[in-house]
LOFI-751897 format. One record per residue (C-alpha): y negated, x negated, z. Coordinates in Angstrom, 2 decimals, m for minus. Layout:
N
<r py="Y" px="X" pz="Z"/>
...
// end
This chain:
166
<r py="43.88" px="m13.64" pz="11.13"/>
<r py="45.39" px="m15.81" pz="14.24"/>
<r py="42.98" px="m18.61" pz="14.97"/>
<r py="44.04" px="m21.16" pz="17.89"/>
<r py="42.53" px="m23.72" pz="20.03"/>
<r py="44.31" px="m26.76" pz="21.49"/>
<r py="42.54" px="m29.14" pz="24.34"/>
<r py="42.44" px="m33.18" pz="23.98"/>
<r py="45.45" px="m32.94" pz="25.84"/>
<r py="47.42" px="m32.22" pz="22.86"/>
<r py="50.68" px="m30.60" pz="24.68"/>
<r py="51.50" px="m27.83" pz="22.45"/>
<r py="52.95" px="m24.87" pz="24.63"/>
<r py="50.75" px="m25.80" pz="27.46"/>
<r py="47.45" px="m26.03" pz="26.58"/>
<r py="46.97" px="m23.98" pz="23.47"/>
<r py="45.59" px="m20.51" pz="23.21"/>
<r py="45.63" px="m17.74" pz="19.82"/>
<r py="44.02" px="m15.01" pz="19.58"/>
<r py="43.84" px="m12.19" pz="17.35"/>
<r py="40.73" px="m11.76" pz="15.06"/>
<r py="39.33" px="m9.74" pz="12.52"/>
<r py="35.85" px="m9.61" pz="10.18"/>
<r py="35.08" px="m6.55" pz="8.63"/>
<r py="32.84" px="m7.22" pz="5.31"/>
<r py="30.45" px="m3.76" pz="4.97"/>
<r py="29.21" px="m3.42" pz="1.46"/>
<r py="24.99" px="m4.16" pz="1.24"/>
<r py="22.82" px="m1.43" pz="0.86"/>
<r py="21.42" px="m1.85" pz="m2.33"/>
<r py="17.88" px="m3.03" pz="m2.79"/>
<r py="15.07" px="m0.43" pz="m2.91"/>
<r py="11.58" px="m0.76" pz="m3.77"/>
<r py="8.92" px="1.79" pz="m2.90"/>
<r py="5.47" px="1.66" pz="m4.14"/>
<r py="2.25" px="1.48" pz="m2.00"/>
<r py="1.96" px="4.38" pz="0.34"/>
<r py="m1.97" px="4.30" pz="0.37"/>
<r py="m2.74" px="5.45" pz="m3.95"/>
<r py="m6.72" px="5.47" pz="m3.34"/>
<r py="m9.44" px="3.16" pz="m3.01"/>
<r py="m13.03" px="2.81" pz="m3.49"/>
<r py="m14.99" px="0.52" pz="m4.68"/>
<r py="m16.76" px="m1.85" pz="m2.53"/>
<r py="m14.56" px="m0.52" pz="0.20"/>
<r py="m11.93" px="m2.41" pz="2.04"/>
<r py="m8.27" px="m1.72" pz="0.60"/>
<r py="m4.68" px="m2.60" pz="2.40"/>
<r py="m1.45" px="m0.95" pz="2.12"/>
<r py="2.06" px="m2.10" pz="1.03"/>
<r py="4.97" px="m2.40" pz="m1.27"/>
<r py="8.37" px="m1.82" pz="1.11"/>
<r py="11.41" px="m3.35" pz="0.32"/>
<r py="14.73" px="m2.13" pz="1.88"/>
<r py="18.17" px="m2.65" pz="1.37"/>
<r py="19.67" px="m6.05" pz="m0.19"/>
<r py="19.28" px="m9.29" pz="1.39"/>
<r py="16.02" px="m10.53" pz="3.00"/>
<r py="13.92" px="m12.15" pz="3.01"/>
<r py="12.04" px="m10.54" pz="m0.08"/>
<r py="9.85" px="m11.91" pz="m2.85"/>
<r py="7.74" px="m9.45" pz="m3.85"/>
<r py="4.96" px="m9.77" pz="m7.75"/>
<r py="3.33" px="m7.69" pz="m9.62"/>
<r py="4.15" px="m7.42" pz="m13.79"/>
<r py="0.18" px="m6.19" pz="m15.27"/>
<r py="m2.84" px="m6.04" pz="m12.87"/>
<r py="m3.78" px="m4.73" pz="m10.12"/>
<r py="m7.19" px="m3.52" pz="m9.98"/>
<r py="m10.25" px="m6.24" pz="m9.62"/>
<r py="m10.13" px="m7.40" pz="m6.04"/>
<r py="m7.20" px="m6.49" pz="m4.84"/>
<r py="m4.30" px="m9.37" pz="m3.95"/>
<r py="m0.55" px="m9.21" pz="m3.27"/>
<r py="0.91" px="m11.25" pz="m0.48"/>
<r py="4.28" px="m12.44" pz="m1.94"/>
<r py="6.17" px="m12.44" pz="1.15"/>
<r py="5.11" px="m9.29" pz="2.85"/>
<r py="4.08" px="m7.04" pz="m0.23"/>
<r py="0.77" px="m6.26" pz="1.11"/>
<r py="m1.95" px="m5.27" pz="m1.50"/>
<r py="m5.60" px="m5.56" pz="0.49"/>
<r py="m9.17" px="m6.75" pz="m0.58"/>
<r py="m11.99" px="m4.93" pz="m1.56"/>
<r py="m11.63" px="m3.01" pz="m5.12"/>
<r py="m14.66" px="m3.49" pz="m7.57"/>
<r py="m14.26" px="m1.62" pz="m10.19"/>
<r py="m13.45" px="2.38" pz="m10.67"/>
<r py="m10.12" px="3.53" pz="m12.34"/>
<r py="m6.38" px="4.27" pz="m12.54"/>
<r py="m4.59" px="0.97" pz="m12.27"/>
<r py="m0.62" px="1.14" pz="m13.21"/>
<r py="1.47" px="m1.85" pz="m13.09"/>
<r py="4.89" px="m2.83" pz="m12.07"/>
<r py="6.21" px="m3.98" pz="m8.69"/>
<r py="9.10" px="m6.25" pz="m8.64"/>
<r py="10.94" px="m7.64" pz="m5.42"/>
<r py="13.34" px="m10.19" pz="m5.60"/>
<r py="15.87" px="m10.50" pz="m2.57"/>
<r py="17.50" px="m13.73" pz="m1.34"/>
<r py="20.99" px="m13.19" pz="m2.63"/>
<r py="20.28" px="m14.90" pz="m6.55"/>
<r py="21.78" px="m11.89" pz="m7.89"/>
<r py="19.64" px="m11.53" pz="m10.91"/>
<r py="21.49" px="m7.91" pz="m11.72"/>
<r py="21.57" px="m6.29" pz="m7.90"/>
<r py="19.16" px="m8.37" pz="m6.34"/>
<r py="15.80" px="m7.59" pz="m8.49"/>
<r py="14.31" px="m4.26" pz="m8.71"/>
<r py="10.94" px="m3.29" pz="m10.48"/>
<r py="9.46" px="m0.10" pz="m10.61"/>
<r py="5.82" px="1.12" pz="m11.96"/>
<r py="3.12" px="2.09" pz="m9.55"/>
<r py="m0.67" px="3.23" pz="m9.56"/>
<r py="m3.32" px="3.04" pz="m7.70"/>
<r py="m6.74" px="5.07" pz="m8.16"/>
<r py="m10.05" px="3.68" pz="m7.34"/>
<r py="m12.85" px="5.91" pz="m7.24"/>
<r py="m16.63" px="4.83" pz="m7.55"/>
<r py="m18.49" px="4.15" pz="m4.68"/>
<r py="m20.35" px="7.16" pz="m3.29"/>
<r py="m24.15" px="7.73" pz="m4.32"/>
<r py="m26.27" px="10.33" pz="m3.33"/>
<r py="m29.33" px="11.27" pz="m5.48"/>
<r py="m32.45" px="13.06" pz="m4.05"/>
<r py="m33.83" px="16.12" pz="m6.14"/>
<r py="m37.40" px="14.72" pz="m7.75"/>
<r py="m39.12" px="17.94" pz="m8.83"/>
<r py="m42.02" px="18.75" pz="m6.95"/>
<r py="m42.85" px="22.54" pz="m5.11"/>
<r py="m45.62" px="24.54" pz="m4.95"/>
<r py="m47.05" px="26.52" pz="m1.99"/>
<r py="m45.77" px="30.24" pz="m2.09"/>
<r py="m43.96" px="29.73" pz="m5.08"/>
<r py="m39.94" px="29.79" pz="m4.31"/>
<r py="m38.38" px="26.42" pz="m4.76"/>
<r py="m34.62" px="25.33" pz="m5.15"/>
<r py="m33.37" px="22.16" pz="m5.56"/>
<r py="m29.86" px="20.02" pz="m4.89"/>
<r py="m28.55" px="16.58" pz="m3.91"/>
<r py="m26.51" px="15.57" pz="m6.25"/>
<r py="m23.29" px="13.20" pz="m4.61"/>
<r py="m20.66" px="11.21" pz="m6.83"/>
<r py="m18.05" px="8.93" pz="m6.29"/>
<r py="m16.14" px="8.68" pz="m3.18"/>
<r py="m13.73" px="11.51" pz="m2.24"/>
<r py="m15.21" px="15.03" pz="m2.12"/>
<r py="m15.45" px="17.74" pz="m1.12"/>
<r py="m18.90" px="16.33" pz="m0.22"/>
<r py="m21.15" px="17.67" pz="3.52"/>
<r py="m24.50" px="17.25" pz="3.51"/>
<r py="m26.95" px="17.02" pz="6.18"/>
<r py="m30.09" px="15.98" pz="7.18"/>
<r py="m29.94" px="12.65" pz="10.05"/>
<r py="m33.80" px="11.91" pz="10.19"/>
<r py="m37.14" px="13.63" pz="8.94"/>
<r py="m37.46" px="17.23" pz="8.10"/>
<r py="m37.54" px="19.15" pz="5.03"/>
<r py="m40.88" px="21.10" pz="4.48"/>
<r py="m41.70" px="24.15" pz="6.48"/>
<r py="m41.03" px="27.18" pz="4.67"/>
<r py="m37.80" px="29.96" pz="4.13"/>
<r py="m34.48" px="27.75" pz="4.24"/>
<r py="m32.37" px="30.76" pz="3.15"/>
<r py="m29.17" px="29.35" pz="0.80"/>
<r py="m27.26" px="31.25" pz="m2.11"/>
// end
């Protein structure tokens, strides 16, 4: 298109200018929705990680269709899922982010999700009792948490005596 400008002056030839002009209209990306990159938790330990929206047009509107598990909150604007989980299990729900442009067909986008909390780690201490020169074996027993599991000893001593393992 040829757009123009003309001073107060008003005198056609003199003091008017056109130029030349163009817009190029790019189509949109379309809207994308990707679950929570972080899919584990534990109970009674703190939780954050976030839905990511791409594509469309921002800003976003993110909410979750179901529950997510005990604890745990969604930010609306930023799609950030943090708190601190209290209760075990494999949560699935659905994600949904609106975008800005009231498209209800190109502008929404839902997709299902999960996230996996596991019981907070316990430790249990063997109870039996040994005997002097008789052999002895006994394990702690860890659950919960994410194993594989190390062990170790950080204060006191275990009885004197042959510490060979099998």
């Amino acid at each position: 298109f040829t757009a123009q400008v003309m001073d107060k002056s008003g005198i056609i030839n003199k003091d008017t200018v056109t130029a030349n002009c163009s817009i190029t209209i790019t189509s949109a990306k379309a809207l994308a929705l990707q679950c929570v990159s972080k899919t584990t938790g534990e109970v009674g330990v703190h939780y954050q990680s976030s839905l990511v929206a791409t594509g469309g047009v921002p800003p976003y509107m993110f909410s979750i269709i179901g529950n997510l598990p005990a604890g745990l909150n969604l930010n609306p604007t930023t799609g950030e899922i943090s708190g601190t989980p209290t209760t075990a299990g494999t949560f699935d729900f659905k994600a949904k982010v609106v975008d800005s442009s009231g498209n209800s067909v190109t502008g929404v986008v839902i997709i299902s999700c999960s996230i996996t909390i596991k019981a907070a780690l316990t430790l249990i201490c063997p109870t039996s009792t040994g005997q002097v020169g008789v052999p002895y074996s006994s394990a702690l027993v860890a659950s919960g948490g994410f194993p594989p599991y190390t062990f170790s000893i950080v204060s006191g001593s275990l009885p004197p005596g042959d510490r060979k393992s099998t």
